[in-house]
C-alpha positions in Angstrom: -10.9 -6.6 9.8 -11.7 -5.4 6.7 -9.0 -3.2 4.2 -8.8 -2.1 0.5 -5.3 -2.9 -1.3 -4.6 -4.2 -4.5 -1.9 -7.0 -5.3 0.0 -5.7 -8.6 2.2 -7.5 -11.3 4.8 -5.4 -12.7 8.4 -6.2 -14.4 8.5 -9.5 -12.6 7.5 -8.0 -9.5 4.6 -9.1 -7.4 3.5 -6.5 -4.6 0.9 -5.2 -2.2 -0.3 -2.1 -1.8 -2.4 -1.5 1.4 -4.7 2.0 1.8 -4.0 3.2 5.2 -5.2 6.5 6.9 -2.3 9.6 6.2 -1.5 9.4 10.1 -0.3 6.1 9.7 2.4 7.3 6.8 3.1 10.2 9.0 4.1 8.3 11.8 7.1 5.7 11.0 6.9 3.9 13.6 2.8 3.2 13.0 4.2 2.7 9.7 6.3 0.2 9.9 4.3 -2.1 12.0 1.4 -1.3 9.8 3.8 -2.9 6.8 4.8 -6.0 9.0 1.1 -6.7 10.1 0.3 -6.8 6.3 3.4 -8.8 5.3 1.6 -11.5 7.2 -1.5 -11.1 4.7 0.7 -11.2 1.8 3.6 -13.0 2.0 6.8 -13.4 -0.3 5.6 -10.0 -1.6 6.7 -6.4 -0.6 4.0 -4.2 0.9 3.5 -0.3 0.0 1.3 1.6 2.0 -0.8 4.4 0.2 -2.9 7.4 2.1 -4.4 10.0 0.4 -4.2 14.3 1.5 -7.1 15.7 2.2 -7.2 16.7 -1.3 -6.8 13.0 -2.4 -3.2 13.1 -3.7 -2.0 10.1 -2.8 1.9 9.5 -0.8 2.8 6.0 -1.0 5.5 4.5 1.9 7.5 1.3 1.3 10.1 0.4 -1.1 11.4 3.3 -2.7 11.4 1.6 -6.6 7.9 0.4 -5.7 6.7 3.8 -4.1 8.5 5.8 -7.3 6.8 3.5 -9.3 3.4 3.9 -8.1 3.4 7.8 -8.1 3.3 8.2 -11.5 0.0 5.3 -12.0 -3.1 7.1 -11.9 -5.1 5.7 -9.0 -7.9 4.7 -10.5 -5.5 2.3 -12.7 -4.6 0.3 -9.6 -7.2 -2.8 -9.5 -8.4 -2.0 -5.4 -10.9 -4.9 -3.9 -12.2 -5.2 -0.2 -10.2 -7.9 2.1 -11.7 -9.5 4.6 -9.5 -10.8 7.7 -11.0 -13.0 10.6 
């Protein structure tokens, strides 16, 4: 399996943030077991999912300080990378 994410440093806290089709955010339930499959990949750390609109404006699901936070960073300012799972 292969995702983009980016693992982010911020006022102490360490966190994930996981790109995910908009569905996915629509749907809690695919939501939530999208975060807990990831928490596997990253864990100790908090997992925020992101999907963008079809006009790319991005809604992030997860913590609400974390989600808050990321709303107002400009999405080219989050460091994104390919991961590879087996």
């Amino acid at each position: 399996m292969r995702f983009q994410g980016a693992v982010i440093k911020e006022q102490g806290v360490k966190f994930a943030v996981i790109i995910v089709k908009k569905a996915v955010i629509d749907n809690k339930f695919q939501a939530n077991r999208a975060m807990g499959n990831f928490q596997t990949l990253f864990p100790g750390m908090p997992v925020v999912l992101m999907a963008q609109d079809h006009r790319g404006v991005p809604t992030y699901y997860g913590r609400k300080d974390i989600s808050s936070f990321l709303a107002n960073v400009p999405l080219q300012a989050i460091p994104w990378r390919e991961y590879t799972v087996s």
